[in-house]
Every structure is written in structure tokens, then in C-alpha cells.
C-alpha positions in Angstrom: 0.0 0.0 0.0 1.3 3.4 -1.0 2.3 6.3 1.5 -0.7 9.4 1.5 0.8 12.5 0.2 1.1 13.9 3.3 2.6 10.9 5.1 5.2 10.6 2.4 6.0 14.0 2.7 6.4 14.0 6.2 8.5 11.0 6.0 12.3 11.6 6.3 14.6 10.7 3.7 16.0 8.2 5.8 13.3 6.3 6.6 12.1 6.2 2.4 15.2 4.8 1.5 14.5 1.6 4.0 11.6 1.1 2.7 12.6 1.7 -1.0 15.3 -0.9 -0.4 12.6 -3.4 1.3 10.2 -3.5 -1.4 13.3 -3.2 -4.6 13.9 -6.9 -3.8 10.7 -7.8 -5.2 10.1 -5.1 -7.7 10.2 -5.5 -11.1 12.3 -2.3 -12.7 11.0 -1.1 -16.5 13.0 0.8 -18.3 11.3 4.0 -17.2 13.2 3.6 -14.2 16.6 3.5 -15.9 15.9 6.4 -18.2 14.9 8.4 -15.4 17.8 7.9 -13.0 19.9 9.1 -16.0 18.0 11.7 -16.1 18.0 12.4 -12.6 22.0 12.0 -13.0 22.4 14.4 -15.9 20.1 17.2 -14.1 23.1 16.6 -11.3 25.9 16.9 -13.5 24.4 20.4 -14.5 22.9 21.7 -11.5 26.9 21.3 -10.3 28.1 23.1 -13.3 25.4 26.0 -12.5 26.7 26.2 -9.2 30.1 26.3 -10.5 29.5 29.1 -13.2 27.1 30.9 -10.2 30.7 31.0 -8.3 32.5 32.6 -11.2 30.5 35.0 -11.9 30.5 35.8 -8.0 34.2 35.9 -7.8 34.2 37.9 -11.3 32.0 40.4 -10.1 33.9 41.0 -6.5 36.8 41.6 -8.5 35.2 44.4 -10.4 34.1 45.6 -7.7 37.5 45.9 -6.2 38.8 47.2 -9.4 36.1 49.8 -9.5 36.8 50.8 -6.0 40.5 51.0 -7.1 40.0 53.6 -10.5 37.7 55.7 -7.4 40.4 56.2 -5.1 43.4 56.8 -7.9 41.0 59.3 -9.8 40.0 61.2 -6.4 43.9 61.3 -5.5 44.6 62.4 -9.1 41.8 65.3 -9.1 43.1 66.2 -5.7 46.7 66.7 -7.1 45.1 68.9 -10.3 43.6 71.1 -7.9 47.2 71.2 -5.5 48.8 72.0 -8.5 
């Protein structure tokens, strides 16, 4: 007998893969079930390289920050030397 929505989703993740692996013994797989744990797999594969790119673009845009904050300071310091001079 299956789970009610709301008792799966109060279930913890712990406790569905016990019973996934008690009832896999005697479960016959199609090939649904192949096709979509490679597609569960590939999703995985590019959620990480999301994540990844997320990062560069973090660190890319820190660093322009600190560049901008960089040309801020020099061009203050050069406007204050125009007006010394």
C-alpha cells in the first residue's frame, strides 16, 4: 500500500530509502526507471556546473568591484593633485 501524500511528505529521507530498499527486492524495474535515473543523474551533472559558473561569476563580479573601487580612489587622488597643483 502506497504512503498518503502527506505521510510521504512527512517521511524523512532516511526512513524512504529503507523502505525503497525493502520493497526493490521484489520489484520488477522497467525501463522507465533506468531512463529516469539518468536523467536524474544528468540534471546533477548540471545543477553542479550551474553552481560552478554561479561562483565565477560571484568571484568575477567581487573583483570588479574591487577594481572599480581601485579607479575611485586613484581618480579622487589624481583630481586632488590637479587642484594642489
Amino acid at each position: 500500500m502506497a504512503l498518503s501524500f502527506e505521510d510521504l511528505k512527512n517521511t524523512s529521507t532516511e526512513e524512504l530509502k529503507k523502505q525503497y530498499d525493502g520493497i526493490a527486492g521484489s520489484t520488477v524495474v522497467g525501463l522507465n526507471f533506468y531512463r529516469d535515473e539518468i536523467a536524474r543523474r544528468d540534471a546533477e551533472v548540471q545543477n553542479q556546473r550551474m553552481l560552478d559558473f554561479t561562483e565565477q561569476v560571484r568571484n568575477m563580479t567581487r573583483w570588479i568591484t574591487g577594481m572599480t573601487a581601485v579607479m575611485l580612489i586613484l581618480t579622487i587622488v589624481n583630481i586632488c593633485i590637479a587642484w594642489n597643483n
